[in-house]
N, C-alpha and C positions, 0 to 999 in steps of 0.2 A: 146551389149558390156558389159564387166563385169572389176573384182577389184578383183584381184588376190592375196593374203597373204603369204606368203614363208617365212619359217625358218626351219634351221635343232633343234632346242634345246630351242625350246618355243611354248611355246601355244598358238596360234592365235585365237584361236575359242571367246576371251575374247572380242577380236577384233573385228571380224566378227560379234557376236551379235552386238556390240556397233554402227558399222554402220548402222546393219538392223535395231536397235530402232529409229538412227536419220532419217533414208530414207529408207524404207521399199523396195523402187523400182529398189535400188541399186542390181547389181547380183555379188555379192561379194562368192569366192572360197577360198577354200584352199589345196594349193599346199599340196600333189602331186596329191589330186582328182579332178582333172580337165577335166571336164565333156565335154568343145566346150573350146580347145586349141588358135584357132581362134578369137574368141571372146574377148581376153585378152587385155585390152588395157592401162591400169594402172596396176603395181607392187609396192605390198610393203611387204619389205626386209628384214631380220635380221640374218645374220648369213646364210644366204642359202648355197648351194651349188653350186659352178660354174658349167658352162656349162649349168644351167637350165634354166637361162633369155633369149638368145638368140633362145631358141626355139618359143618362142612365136612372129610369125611373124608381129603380128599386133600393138603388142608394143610400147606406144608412149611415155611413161616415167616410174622411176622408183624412190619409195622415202624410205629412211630407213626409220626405225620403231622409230627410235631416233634422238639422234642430231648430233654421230657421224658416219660417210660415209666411212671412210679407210678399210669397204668389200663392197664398190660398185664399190670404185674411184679403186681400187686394180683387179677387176673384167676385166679383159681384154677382155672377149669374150663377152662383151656388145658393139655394134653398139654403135661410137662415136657421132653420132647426137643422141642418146635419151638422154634428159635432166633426173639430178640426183636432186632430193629433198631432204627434210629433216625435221624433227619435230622441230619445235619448239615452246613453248608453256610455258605460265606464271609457271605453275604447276612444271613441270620440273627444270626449271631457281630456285623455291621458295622451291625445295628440298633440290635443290644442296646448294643453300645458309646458310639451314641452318645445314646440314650435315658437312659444312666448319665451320660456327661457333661454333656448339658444339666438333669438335674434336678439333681447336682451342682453347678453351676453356680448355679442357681436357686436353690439353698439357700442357696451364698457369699455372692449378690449379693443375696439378701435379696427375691426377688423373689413371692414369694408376699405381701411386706409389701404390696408397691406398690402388687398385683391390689387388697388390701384397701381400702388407702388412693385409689384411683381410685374404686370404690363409693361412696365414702363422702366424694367430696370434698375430700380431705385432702394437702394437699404438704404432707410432714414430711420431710427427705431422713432415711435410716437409715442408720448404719455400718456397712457390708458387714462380712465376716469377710473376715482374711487370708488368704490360700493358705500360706503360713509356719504359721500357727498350726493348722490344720485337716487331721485324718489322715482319709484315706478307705480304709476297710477295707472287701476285698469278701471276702463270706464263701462260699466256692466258687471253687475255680479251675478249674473245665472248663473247656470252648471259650467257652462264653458270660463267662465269669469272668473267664479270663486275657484274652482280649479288650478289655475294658471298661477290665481293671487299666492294661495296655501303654496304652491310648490317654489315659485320665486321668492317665496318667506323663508324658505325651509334653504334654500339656496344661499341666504345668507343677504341677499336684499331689504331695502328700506321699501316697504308696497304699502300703496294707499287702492282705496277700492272708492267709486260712485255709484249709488242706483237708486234709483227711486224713492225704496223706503228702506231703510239705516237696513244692512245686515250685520250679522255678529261675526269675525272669520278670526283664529285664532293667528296672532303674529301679524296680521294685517289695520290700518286703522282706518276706517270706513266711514263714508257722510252721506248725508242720503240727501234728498232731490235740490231742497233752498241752500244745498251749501257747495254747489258745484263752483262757482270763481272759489272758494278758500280751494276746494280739491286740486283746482288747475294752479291752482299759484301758488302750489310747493310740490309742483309734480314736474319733473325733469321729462322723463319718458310716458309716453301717450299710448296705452294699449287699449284700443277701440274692440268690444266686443259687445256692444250695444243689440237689442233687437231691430229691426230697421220696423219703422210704423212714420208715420205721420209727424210726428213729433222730433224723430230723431233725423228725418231725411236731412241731406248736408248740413248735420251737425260740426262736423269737421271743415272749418271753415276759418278766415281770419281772426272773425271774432276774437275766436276759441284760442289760437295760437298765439296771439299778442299774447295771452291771460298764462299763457305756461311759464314756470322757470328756466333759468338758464343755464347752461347749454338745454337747448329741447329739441327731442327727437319724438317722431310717430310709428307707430305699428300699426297700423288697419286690417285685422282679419276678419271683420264682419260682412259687412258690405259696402258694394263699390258705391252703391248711391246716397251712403254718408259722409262724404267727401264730394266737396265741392273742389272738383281738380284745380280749375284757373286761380284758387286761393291758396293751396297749395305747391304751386309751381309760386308763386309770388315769395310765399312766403320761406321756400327755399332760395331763390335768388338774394334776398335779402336778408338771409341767414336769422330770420326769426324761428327758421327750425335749422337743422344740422345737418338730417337726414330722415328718409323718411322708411321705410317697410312696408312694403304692400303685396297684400297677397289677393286681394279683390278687388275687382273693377267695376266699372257700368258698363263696358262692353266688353265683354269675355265671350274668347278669348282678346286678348288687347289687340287693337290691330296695328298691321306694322308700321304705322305710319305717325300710330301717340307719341308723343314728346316724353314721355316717361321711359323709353326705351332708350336714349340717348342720353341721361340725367346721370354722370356720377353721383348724385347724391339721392338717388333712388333706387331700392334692391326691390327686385320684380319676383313675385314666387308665382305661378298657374292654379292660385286656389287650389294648396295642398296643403295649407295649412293644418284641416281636419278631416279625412275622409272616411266616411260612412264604409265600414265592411258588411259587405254582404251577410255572411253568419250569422254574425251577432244579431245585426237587425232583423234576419227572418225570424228569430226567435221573438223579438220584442213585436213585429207586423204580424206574427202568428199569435200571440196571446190577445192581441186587441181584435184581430179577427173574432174568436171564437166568443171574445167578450160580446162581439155585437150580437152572436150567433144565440149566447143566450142570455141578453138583457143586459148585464150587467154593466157598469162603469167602466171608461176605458180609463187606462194610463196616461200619462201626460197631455192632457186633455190642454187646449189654448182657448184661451179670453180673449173675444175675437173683439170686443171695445180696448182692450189694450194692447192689441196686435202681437200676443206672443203667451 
């Protein structure tokens, strides 16, 4: 039996070593050189191409390379008995958090003024925002969420958290699904960490941004396709937001011709907000291997009716 790597737009081979150093005995591939198609019996995912899971008949699970799923759960020609995984992993949870803290941060202090104001020559000092006056609402409390919250609490921030159904997070004050406008209208800062499904596609929208307090600003580290861009360029012109952070697209990498590239009031990151390390993951891809190997339940198992 083997352990099969698939992606259109990454390099697995990082991967593939990292399992062979933890378990040498492992027969780990990568798609498309798939040597005994048969033999396939664990997939792991990122961005592949449909139509290609389904061929592998012997198939018994499938886990993305990350923590989010909306190209497995969206993948239609997967047999709906194969159970869908998912990474997750301290490493990850302890990037994101602190990628939300320092652009947080960044926002307070005013710091994207500066970047400008050194271009350009210019010492004006600017009156930072108080930590007292400024709510930072992360909207998703999964691992990556509640992660981020606790640490920006600990930080010495005012955090609000939203998700579906109430969680409890220490230092943090949380509402859960029917109370989302009260979450948005005492939330200064917008940290988007949502799962991308049906429900949330360009959630990030006008609507949404009338409904926040003022000064408002966004983080988007989820995904690019919860954000409806042409609402967002609006609502930056009109300074219903201030500024925005984005580290995810819809088409990644950006290309060079989006309007977001020339926006002082937009800071562009390449999707490194969280990056999956090889190691770590081959460990957590290797224990759910061997889980399928003998029956048992895998770890972070996804709810493919709630897309995450």
């Amino acid at each position: 039996m083997s352990l099969l790597l698939i992606s259109q737009n990454r390099d697995m081979a990082p991967f593939r070593d990292a399992i062979r150093r933890a378990d040498a005995d492992i027969d780990t591939e990568i798609w498309p050189d798939v040597q005994f198609p048969e033999r396939v019996l664990f997939a792991v995912a990122w961005n592949h191409p449909k139509q290609v899971l389904h061929q592998y008949k012997n198939l018994k699970a499938v886990s993305s390379l990350g923590a989010g799923v909306d190209h497995l759960v969206s993948d239609t020609t997967l047999p709906p008995e194969i159970p869908l995984t998912r990474v997750v992993t301290a490493s990850l949870a302890d990037q994101m958090a602190d990628f939300v803290l320092m652009s947080v941060l960044n926002l307070v202090r005013r710091s994207h003024d500066y970047f400008l104001q050194q271009k350009r020559v210019n010492w004006t000092v600017q009156p930072a925002y108080k930590k007292s006056d400024m709510t930072t609402g992360i909207l998703g409390l999964g691992e990556l969420g509640s992660s981020s919250a606790k640490k920006l609490a600990r930080a010495g921030f005012h955090v609000t958290g939203w998700s579906r159904t109430k969680k409890e997070l220490s230092g943090v004050e949380t509402y859960s699904e029917s109370e989302l406008d009260l979450f948005l209208s005492g939330t200064n800062i917008l940290v988007n960490l949502l799962p991308l499904t049906n429900d949330t596609e360009g959630i990030l929208g006008l609507n949404l941004f009338k409904k926040l307090k003022q000064p408002a600003f966004l983080l988007n580290a989820a995904r690019g396709e919860h954000l409806t861009e042409e609402d967002l360029i609006y609502a930056l012109d009109s300074h219903i937001l201030q500024h925005a952070v984005l580290d995810v697209f819809q088409t990644e990498p950006l290309p060079d011709s989006h309007p977001f590239w020339n926006r002082e009031s937009v800071t562009i990151t390449p999707h490194i907000a969280s990056v999956t390390d090889p190691d770590e993951t081959a460990l957590l891809l290797i224990d759910n291997y061997k889980r399928v190997l003998s029956g048992q339940s895998l770890r972070f198992t996804v709810d493919k009716m709630k897309g995450y």
